[in-house]
C-alpha positions as CSV (number, residue, x, y, z in Angstrom):
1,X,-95.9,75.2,-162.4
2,X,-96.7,78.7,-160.8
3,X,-100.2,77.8,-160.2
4,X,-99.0,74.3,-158.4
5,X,-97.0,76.3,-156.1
6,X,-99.8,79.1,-155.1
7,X,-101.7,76.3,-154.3
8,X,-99.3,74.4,-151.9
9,X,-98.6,78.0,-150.5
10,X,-102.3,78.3,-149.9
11,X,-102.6,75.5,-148.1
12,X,-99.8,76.4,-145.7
13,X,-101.7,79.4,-145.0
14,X,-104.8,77.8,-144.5
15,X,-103.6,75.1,-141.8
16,X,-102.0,78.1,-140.3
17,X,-105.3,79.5,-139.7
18,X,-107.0,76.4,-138.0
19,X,-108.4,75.4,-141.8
20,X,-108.1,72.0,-143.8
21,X,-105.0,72.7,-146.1
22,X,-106.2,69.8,-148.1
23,X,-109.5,71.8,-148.8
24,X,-107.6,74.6,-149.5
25,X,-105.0,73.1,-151.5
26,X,-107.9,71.9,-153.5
27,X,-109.5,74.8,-154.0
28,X,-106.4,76.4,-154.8
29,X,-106.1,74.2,-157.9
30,X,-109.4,76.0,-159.3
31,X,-109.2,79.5,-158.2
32,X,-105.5,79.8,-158.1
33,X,-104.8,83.9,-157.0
34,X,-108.7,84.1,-155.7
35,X,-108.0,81.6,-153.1
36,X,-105.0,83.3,-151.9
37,X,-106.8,86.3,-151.2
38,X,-109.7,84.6,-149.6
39,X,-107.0,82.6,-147.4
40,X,-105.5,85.9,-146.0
41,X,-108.6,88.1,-145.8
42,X,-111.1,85.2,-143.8
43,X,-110.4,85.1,-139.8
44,X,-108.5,82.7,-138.2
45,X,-110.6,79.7,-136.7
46,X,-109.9,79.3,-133.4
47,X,-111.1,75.7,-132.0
48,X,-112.1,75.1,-128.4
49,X,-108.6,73.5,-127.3
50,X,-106.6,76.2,-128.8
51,X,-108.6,78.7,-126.8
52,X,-108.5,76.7,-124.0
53,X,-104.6,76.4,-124.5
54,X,-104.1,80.5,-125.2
55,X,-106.8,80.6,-121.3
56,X,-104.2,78.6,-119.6
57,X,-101.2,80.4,-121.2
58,X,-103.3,83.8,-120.3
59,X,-103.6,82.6,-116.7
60,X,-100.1,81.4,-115.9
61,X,-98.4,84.9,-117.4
62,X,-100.7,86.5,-114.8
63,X,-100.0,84.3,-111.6
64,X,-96.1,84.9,-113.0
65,X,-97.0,88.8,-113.2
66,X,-98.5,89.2,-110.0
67,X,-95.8,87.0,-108.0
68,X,-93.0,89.7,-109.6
69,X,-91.3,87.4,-111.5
């Protein structure tokens, strides 16, 4: 039951870091505590819109910043 859980925990963690929680949840089935640590220690993936959409948030702080608001 504990291993069922890591794995549905891994694959929270995974789709918070841009990666397929199915994959993960998968994976987490067979490696159980090894994938958890692989999950936290790999980078987050960052996809082209999400960096587009952190650009445009980067950008509209600084117009704010600059017009003293």
């Amino acid at each position: 039951m504990g291993w069922l859980t890591l794995s549905l925990i891994n694959a929270g963690l995974a789709q918070g870091k841009g990666r397929s929680g199915l994959n993960w949840w998968l994976l987490s089935l067979v490696l159980g505590p090894v994938a958890t640590l692989l999950v936290v220690i790999r980078p987050r993936v960052e996809t082209p819109a999400v960096q587009s959409l952190v650009d445009i948030a980067l950008a509209d702080a600084q117009v704010e910043a600059e017009d003293g608001h």
